[in-house]
C-alpha positions as CSV (number, residue, x, y, z in Angstrom):
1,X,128.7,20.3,136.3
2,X,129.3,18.7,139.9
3,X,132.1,17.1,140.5
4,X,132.4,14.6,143.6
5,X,135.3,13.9,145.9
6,X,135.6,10.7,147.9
7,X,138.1,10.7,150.5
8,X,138.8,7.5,152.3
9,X,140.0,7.8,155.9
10,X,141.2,4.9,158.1
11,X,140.1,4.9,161.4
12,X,143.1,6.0,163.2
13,X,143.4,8.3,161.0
14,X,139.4,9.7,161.8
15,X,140.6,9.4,165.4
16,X,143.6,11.5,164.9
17,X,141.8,14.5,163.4
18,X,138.7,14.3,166.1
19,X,140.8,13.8,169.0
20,X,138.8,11.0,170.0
21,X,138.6,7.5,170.1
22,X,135.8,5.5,168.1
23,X,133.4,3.1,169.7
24,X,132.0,0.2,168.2
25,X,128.8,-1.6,169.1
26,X,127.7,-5.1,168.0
27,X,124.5,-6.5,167.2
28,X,124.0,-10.6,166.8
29,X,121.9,-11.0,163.8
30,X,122.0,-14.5,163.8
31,X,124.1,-17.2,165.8
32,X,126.6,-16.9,163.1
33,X,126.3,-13.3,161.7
34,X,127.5,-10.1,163.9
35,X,126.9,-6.6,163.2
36,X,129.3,-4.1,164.6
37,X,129.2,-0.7,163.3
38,X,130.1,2.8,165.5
39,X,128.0,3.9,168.0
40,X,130.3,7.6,169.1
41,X,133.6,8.8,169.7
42,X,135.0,8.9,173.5
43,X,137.2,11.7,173.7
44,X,140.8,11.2,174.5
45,X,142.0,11.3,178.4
46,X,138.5,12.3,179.2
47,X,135.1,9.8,179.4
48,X,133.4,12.6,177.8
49,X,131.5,11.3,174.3
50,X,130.8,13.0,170.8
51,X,127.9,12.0,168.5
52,X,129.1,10.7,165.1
53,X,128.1,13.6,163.4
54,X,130.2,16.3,166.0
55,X,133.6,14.1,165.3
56,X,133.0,14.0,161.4
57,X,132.4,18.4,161.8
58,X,135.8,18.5,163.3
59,X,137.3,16.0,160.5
60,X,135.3,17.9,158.0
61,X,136.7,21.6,159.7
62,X,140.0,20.0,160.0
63,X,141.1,18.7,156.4
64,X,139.1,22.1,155.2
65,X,142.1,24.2,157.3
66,X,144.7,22.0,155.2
67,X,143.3,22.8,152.2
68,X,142.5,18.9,151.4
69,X,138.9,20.3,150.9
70,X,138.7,24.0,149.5
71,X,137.0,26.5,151.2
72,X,133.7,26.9,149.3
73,X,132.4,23.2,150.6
74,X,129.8,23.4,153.1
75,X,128.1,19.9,152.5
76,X,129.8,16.8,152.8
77,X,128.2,13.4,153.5
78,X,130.3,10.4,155.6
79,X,129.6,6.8,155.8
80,X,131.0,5.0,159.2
81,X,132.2,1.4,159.3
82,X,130.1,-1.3,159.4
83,X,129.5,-4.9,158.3
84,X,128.1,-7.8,158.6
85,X,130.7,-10.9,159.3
86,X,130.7,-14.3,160.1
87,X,131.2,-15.1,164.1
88,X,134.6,-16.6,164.4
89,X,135.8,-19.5,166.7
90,X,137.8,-17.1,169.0
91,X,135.6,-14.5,169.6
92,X,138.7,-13.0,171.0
93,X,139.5,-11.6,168.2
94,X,139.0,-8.4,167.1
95,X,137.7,-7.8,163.6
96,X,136.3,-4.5,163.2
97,X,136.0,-2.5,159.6
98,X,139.1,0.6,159.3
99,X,137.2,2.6,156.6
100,X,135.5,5.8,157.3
101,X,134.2,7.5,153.8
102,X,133.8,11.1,153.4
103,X,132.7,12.9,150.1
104,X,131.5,16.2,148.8
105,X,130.3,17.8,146.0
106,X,132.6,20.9,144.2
């Protein structure tokens, strides 16, 4: 029998355990619809980047060392924010997704 774990991470949270600082990107679908999903993580005090996968390694490495994922795990999978929303009149604003999603099998 497999048994799947789910753990659900908010984005400072993510940032906090890679050391770096996510970076969202947006994409206009429509004149009303806006995609923004991540696009890397920018290391913190430095302009130095890491791919998506690198930063959820170190998450991965990291929540293994606390014993929040036993030892045995070497596959996880990871779904990064994104959505689709509707454009607001202040575009000011900032709505992004806070829900990074990380599971594996045991």
């Amino acid at each position: 029998m497999n048994i799947t774990t789910i753990i659900e991470l908010e984005n400072r949270e993510v940032e906090n355990i890679a050391g770096a600082k996510l970076v969202f990107i947006q994409e206009q679908i429509d004149e009303n619809i806006i995609e923004t999903c991540v696009e890397c993580f920018k290391l913190e005090d430095s302009d130095a980047t890491l791919t998506i996968e690198e930063a959820m390694q170190r998450v991965f490495e990291q929540l293994q060392q606390e014993g929040v994922i036993p030892p045995n795990v070497e596959d996880f999978s990871y779904e990064m924010p994104s959505c689709e929303r509707i454009r607001r009149k202040n575009t000011n604003e900032l709505d992004l997704p806070q829900r990074v999603i990380l599971s594996f099998m045991s």
